[in-house]
N, C-alpha and C positions, 0 to 999 in steps of 0.2 A: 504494500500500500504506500502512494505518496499521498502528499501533502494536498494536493488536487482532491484525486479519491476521500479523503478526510473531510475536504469541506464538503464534498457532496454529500457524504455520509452523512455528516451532523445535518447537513440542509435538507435530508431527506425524514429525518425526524418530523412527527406530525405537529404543527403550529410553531415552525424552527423558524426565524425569521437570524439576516444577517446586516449588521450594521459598521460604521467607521465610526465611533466614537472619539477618541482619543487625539490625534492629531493628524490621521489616516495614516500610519505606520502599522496599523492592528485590526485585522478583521476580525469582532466581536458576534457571536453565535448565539441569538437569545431564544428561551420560550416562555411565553407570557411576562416577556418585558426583563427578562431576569437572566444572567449571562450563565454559559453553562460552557464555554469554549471559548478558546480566543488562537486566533492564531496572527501571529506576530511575522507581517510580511518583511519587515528591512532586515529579518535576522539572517547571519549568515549562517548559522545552521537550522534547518529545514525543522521545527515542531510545532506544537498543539498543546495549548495549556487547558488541563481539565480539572474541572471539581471532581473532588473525589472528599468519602467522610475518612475521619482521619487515620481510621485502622488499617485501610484498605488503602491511604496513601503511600503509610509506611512500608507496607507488604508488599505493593509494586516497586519502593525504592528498594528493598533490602535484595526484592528478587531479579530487577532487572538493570542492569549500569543505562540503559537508553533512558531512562526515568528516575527525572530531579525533581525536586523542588521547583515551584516556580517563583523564578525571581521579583517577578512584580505582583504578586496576590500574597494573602495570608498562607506562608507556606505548610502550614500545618494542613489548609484543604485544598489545596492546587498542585499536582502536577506539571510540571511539564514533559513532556513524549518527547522526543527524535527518532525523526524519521533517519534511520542511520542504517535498515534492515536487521537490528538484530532483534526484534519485536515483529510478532506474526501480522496480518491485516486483520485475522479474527482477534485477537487480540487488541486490538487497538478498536477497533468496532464494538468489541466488548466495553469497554471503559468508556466508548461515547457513551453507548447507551445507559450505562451506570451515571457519568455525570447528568447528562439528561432526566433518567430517571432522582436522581436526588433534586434537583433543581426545582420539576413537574410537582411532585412530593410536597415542597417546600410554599407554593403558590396557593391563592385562594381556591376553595372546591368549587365555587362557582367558573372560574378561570378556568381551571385542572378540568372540567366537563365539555366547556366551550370549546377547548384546543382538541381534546379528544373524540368526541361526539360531533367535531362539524361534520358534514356532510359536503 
């Protein structure tokens, strides 16, 4: 998986909208208004910063060297990935769908209904 396939991925999520917040150096990955992914285009190595809760962040860092801390979030729930190959694509599709999922989770249940249930 590259960095491309990544964004599709997360933008394939239901109600995943993408935005430039920041100074447009960072494509930010929301659903229902609430960032769940960012990827950071000026860098020079190629990653994906994810929420992750914090047990599951440490356990990705301990078990993978492609997977830090992210520099610019609270690094206790952010990730960052590189894309460097040594991390499977299912793997990493796994971990969108976990930040996503804790994000979704985190939002009102009238929201959480709306994004899920459109039609």
């Amino acid at each position: 998986m590259n960095i491309e396939e990544a964004r599709d991925y997360c933008l394939s999520q239901k109600g995943a909208t993408e935005d430039f917040p920041f100074d447009d150096v960072s494509l930010v990955i929301k659903v229902g208004g609430k960032m769940f992914a960012l990827i950071p285009l000026d860098a020079e190595e190629k990653r994906i910063a994810l929420k992750c809760d914090p047990e599951f962040a440490i356990e990705l860092r301990e078990k993978y060297a492609a997977v830090r801390p992210a520099f610019h979030f609270n690094k206790k729930h952010w990730n960052d990935v590189f894309f460097d190959g040594s991390v499977s694509g299912k793997n990493i599709k796994k971990w969108i769908d976990h930040s996503y999922e804790m994000v979704l989770k985190g939002i009102s249940k009238k929201m959480r209904e709306q994004i899920l249930f459109k039609t």
